[in-house]
C-alpha positions in Angstrom: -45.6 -59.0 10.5 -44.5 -61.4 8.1 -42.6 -60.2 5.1 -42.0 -62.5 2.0 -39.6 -62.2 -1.0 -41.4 -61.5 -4.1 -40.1 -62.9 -7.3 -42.1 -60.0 -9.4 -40.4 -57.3 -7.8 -37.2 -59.2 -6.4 -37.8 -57.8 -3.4 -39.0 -58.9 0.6 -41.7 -57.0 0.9 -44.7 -57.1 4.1 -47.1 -59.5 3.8 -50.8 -57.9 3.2 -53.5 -60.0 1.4 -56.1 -59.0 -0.7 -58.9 -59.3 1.9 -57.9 -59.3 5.2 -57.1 -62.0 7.4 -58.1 -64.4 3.9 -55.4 -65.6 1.8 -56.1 -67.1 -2.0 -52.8 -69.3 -2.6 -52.1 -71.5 -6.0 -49.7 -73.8 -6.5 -48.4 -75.3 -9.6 -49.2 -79.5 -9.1 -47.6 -82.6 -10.9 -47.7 -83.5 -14.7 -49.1 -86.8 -13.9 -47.1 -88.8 -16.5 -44.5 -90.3 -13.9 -43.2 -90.9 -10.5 -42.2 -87.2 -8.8 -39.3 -87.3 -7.7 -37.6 -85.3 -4.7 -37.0 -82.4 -6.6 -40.5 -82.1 -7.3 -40.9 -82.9 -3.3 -39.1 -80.3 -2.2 -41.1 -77.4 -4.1 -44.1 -79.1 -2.2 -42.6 -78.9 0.7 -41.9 -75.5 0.5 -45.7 -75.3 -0.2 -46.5 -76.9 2.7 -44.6 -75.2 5.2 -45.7 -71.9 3.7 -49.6 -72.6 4.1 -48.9 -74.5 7.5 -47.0 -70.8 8.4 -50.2 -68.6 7.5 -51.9 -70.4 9.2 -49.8 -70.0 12.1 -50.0 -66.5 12.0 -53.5 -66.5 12.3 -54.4 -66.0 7.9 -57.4 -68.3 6.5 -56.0 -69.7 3.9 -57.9 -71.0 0.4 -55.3 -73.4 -1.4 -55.5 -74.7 -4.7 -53.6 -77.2 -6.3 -53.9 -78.2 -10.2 -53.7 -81.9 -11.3 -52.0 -81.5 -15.2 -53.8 -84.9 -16.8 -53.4 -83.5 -20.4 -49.9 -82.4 -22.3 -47.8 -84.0 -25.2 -46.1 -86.0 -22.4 -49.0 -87.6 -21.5 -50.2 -88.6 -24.8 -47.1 -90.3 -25.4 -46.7 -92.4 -22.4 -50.9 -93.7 -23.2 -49.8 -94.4 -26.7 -47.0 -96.3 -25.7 -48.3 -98.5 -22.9 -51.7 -98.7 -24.9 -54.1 -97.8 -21.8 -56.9 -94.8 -21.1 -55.9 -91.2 -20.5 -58.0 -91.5 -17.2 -56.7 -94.7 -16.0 -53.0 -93.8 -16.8 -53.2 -90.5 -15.0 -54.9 -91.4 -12.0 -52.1 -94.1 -11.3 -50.1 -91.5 -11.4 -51.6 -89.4 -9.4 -52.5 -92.0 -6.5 -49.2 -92.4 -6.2 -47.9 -89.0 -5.7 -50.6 -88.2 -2.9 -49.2 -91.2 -1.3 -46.1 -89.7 -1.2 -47.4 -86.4 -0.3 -49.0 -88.2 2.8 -45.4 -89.7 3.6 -43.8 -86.5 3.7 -46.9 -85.1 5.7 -47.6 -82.2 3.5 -51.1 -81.2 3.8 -53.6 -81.4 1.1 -54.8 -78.6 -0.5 -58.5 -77.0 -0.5 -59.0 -78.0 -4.0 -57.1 -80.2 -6.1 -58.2 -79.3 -9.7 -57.7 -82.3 -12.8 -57.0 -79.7 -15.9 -59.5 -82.6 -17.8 -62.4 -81.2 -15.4 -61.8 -77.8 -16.3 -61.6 -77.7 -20.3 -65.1 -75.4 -20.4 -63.1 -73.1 -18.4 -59.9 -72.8 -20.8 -62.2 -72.8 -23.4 -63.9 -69.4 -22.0 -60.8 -67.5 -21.1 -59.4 -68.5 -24.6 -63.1 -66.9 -25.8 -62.2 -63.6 -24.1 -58.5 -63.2 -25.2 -59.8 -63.5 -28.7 -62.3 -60.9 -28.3 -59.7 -58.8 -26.6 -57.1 -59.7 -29.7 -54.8 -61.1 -27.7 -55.4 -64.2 -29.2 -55.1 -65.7 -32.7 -56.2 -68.5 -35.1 -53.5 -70.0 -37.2 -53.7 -73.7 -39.3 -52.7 -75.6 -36.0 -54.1 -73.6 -33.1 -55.0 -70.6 -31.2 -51.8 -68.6 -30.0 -51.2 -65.7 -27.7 -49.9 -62.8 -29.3 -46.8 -61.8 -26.9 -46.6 -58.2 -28.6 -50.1 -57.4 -27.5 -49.5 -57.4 -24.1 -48.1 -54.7 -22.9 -45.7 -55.4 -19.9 -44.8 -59.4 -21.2 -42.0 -60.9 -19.3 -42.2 -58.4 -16.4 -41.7 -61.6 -13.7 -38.8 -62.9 -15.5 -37.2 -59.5 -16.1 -36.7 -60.3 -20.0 -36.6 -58.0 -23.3 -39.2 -60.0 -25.1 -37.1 -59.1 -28.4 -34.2 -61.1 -27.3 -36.2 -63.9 -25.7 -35.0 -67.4 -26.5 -36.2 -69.0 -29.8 -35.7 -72.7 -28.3 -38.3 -75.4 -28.3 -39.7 -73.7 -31.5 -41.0 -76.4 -33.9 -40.4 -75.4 -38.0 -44.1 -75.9 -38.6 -44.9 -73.1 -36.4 -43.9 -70.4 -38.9 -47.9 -69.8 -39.5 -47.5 -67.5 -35.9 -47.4 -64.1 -36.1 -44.2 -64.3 -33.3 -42.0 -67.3 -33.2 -42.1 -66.5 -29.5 -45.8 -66.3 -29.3 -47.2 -69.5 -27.5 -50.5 -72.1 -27.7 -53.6 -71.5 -25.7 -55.1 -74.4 -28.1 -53.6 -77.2 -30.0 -55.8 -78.6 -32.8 -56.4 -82.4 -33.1 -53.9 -83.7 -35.1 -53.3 -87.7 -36.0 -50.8 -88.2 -33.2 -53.2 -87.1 -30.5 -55.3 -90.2 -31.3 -58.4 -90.5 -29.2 -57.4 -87.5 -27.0 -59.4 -84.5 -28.2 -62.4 -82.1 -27.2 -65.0 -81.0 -29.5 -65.4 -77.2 -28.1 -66.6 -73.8 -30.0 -62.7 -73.5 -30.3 -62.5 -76.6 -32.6 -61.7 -80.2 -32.4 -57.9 -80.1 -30.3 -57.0 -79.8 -26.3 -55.7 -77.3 -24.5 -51.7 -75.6 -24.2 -50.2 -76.3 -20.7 -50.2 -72.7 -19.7 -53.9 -72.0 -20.3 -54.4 -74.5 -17.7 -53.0 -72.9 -14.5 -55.0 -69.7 -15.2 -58.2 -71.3 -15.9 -58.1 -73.6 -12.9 -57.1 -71.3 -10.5 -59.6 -68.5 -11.3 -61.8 -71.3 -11.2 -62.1 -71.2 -7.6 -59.9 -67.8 -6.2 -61.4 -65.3 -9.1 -59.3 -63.3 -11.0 -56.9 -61.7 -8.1 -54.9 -64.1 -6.4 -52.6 -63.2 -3.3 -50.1 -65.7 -3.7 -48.7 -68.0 -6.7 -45.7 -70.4 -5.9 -43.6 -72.7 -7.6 -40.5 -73.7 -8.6 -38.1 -71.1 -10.3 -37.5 -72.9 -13.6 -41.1 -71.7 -13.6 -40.4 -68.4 -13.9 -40.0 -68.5 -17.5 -41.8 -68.8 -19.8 -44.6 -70.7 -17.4 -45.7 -68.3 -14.8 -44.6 -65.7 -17.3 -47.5 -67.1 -19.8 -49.8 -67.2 -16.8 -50.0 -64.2 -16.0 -50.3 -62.2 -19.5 -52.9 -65.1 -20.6 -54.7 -64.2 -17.0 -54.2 -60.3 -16.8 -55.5 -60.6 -20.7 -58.5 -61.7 -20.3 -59.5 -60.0 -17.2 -58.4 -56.7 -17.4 -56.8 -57.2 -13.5 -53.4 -57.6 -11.5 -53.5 -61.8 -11.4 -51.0 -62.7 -8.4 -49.8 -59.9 -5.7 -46.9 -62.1 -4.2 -45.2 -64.9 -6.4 -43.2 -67.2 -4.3 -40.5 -69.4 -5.7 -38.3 -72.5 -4.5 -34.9 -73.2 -5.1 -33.5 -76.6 -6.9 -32.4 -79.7 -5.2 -29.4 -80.3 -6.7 -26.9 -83.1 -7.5 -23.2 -82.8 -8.1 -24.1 -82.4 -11.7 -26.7 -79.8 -11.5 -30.2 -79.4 -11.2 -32.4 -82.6 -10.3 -34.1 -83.4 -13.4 -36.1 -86.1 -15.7 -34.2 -84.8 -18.8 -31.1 -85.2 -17.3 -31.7 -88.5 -15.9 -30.4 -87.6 -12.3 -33.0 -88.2 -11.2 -34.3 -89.8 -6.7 -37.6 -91.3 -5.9 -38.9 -91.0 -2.4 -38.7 -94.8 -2.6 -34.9 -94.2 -3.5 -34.8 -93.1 -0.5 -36.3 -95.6 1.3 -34.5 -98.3 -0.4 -31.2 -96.5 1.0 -32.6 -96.9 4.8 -34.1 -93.2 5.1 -37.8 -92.2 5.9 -39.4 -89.8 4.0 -39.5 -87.3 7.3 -35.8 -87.5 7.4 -35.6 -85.8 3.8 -38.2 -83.3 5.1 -36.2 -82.6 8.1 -33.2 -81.7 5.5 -35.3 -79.5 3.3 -36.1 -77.3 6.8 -32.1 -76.8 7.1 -32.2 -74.6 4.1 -33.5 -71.7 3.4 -36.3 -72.1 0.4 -35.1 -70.3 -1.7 -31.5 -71.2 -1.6 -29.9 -74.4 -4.0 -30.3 -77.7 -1.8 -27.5 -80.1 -2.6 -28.6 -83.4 -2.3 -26.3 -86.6 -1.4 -26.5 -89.6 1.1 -24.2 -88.0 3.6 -26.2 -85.0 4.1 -29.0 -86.5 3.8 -27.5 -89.5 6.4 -26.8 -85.9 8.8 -30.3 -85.1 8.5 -31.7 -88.1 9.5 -29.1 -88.4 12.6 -30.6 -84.4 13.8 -34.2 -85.3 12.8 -34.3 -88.9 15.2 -32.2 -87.2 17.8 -35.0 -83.8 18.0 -37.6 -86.7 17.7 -36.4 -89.1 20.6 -36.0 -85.9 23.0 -39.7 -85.0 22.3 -41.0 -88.2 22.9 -39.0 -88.5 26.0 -41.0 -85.1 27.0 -43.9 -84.4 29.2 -46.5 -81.8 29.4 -45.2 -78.6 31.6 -47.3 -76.0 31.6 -47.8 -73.0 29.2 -46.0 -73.0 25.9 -42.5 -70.9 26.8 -42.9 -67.9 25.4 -39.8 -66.7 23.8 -38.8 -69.1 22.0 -42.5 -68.9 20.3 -41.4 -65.4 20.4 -38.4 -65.9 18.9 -39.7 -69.4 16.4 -42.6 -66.8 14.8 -39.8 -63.6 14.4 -37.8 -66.4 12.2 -41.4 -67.3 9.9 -42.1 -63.6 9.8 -38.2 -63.4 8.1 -39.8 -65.2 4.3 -39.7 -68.5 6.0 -36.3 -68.6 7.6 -36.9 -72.3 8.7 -33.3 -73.0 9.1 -33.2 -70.1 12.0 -36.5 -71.3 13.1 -34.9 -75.0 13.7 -32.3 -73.1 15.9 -34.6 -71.7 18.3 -35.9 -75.3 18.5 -33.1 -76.8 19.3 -32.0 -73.7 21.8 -34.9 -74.5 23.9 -34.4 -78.7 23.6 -30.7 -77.7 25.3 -31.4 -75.0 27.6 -31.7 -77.1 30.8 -33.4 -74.7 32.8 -36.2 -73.8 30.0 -40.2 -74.5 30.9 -42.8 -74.7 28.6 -40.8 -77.3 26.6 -43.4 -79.5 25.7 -45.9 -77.2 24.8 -43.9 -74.4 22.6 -42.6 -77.4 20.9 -45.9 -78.9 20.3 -46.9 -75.8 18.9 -43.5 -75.2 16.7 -44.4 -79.2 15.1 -47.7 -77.3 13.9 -45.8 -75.7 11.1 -42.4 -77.6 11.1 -44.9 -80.9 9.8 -42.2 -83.3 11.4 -44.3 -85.7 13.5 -42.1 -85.1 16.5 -44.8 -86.3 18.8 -45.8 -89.5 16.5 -45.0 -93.2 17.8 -43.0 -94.9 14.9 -45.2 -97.9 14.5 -42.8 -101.3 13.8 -43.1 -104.6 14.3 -40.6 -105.8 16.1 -38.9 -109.5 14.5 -39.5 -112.2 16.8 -35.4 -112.7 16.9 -35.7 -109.7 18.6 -38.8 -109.9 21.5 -37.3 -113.3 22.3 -34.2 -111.7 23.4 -35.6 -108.9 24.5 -37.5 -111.9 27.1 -34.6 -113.4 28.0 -32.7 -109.7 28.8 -35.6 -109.1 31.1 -35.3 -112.4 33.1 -31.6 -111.9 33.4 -32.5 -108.5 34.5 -35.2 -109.4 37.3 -32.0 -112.4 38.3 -30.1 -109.2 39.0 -27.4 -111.0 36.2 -26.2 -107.9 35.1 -23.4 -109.6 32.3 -25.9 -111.4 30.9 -28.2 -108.4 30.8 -25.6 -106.2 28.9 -24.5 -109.0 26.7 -28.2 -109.2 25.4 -28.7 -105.4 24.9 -25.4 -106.0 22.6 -27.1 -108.3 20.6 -30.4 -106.5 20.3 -28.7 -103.4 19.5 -26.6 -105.2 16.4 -30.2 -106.2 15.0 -31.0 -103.1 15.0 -32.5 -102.4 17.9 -32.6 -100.3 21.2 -33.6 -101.1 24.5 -35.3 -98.5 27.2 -35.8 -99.4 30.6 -39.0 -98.1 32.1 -41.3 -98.5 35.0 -43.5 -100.5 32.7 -41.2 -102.7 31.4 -38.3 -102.7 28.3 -39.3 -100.9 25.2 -38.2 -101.6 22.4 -37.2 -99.3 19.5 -35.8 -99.2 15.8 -32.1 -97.8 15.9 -32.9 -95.0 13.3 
């Protein structure tokens, strides 16, 4: 049975949905004001390998994924480069499902724009109000934090001694300093941003988003919720009184979150300035499967440091595992104890790094069968393309003496032959001798 750590309880706790077999799974998406960077990466990783994990396991699994195309950010970067909202964001946002496709992280069910879903906010803002957990002040509509009984349970915090940070002076109209927007009114700096609702002229608060979107399409009881844990507080925390307000139900059974990527310095972060790009990454010789491989070696929920060398001992484990699979050829049925022992180590909340062992247990036991098929099967929910032919094109420096090696070779002029492989290989380049000829590959 699986068992998951949930951050609401801080406990690992079995696995049982809702409904069955039927899983309803959010995930917080991108604020789509920037490049993500490989912090962000690794929290969608963690998403991925979770839903590709269900899955495994036999669940049917509904995923939605939220597109934030509205905040202060946002307004600020369209004001400054003088360009649409829509064309702005959707830059954006093409470029980080690009990136998702590099890193092979499946797309979601849904992907929700919180533009799309203003009617929506505007309704679950309409019932808070009735209910009184919501009120009208000169610059918005604000959750009242005192009317909800139980606010702060995820993050474990005495709402009386909850930071006062990020307050602005001009919010002294709230009835709590802590209390926070469901709805900004329009004011001059917004600009052309603004909807013209029942609520008023203004746009919505971040947090109103997530709950509107993802009731949108999984109703008001979800079975999962994941994120990042900076996300704890006060997002998810804002979530689910704004959610459990307005419905009068439990909003998420399981909340699942990921640990940072970290530098030497601390957290990876925009604020800080710290910050990698997947094309960083690229741009330093790595693929984008090679940082996926190194987000597998730790446990999700553990601090991942990040640096060149580890991510330069990734890469070497990831091309190895990947040049012994494609060496591989079907042997019969998939061997069943290391599937036995692979799903024992997903059932333990994800243990990927003890699912990798029994991976590479079975690529060194000699006398194993069922290699190829228990690892084609293990690849399902790993994501790590160990079966894909890395397409290249190969520099014409190098076919032409890959040519000549091959006329040396069929001359029986061994010297000659090795002294060509040399100077392939310092390219760049290896060469494998098969029945069909040398094939050439990129020295990863």
């Amino acid at each position: 049975m699986l068992n998951v750590y949930n951050t609401l309880t801080r406990k690992v706790e079995p696995f049982k949905p809702i409904k069955g077999k039927e899983v309803k799974f959010y995930s917080c998406g991108p604020t789509v004001y920037n490049y993500a960077h490989i912090g962000n990466f690794r929290s969608n990783i963690f998403y991925d390998v979770l839903k590709r994990s269900l899955k495994f396991l036999g669940y049917k699994v509904n995923h939605v994924m939220n597109i934030t195309d509205i905040d202060d950010k946002i307004i600020k970067a369209i004001q400054k480069e003088g360009v649409s909202l829509k064309d702005f964001t959707r830059k954006y946002e093409k470029i980080f499902f690009e990136d998702f496709d590099a890193l092979n992280i499946g797309k979601p069910t849904h992907v929700l724009r919180a533009t799309e879903s203003i009617d929506e906010m505007v309704d679950m803002i309409k019932k808070l109000m009735k209910k009184r957990y919501a009120y009208k002040t000169s610059d918005g509509i604000y959750f009242s934090i005192d009317k909800f009984k139980g606010y702060g349970k995820l993050a474990q915090l005495d709402k009386n001694k909850t930071t006062r940070a990020r307050i602005k002076a001009d919010e002294y109209t709230k009835e709590n300093p802590q209390d926070f927007a469901l709805w900004k009114f329009y004011s001059p700096e917004d600009g052309d941003i603004f909807w013209e609702t029942e609520l008023g002229k203004g746009r919505p608060g971040w947090h109103i988003e997530c709950s509107a979107m993802s009731t949108k399409i999984l109703g008001p009881s979800l079975d999962i919720h994941t994120g990042g844990i900076d996300l704890v507080f006060p997002h998810h925390t804002n979530e689910i009184a704004q959610s459990e307000g307005a419905t009068g139900k439990k909003f998420v059974k399981y909340w699942m979150h990921g640990g940072f990527l970290t530098m030497k310095e601390g957290k990876m972060s925009k604020s800080i300035g710290n910050v990698v790009y997947l094309n960083t990454l690229r741009e330093l010789g790595f693929s984008p499967m090679d940082y996926r491989y190194m987000c597998l070696e730790k446990h999700y929920r553990e601090p991942l440091e990040f640096s060149v060398e580890n991510l330069e001992a990734a890469k070497n484990g990831y091309q190895r595992l990947k040049n012994i699979c494609s060496g591989l050829k079907e042997d019969g049925k998939a061997n069943a104890s290391v599937i036995k022992e692979f799903t024992n180590a997903i059932e333990d909340d994800l243990n990927m790094p003890k699912a990798l062992s029994a991976v590479w247990g079975l690529i060194r036991d000699s006398k194993a069968k069922g290699k190829y098929a228990a690892l084609k099967e293990m690849n399902e929910v790993l994501g790590l393309k160990l079966f894909d032919d890395i397409e290249v094109s190969v520099p014409k420096e190098v076919k032409q003496l890959s040519t000549k090696r091959e006329k040396a070779r069929m001359a029986k002029d061994w010297k000659k032959s090795d002294e060509l492989r040399d100077k392939i290989k310092k390219l760049g380049w290896d060469v494998k001798d098969t029945p069909e000829g040398a094939k050439l590959s990129k020295v990863q």
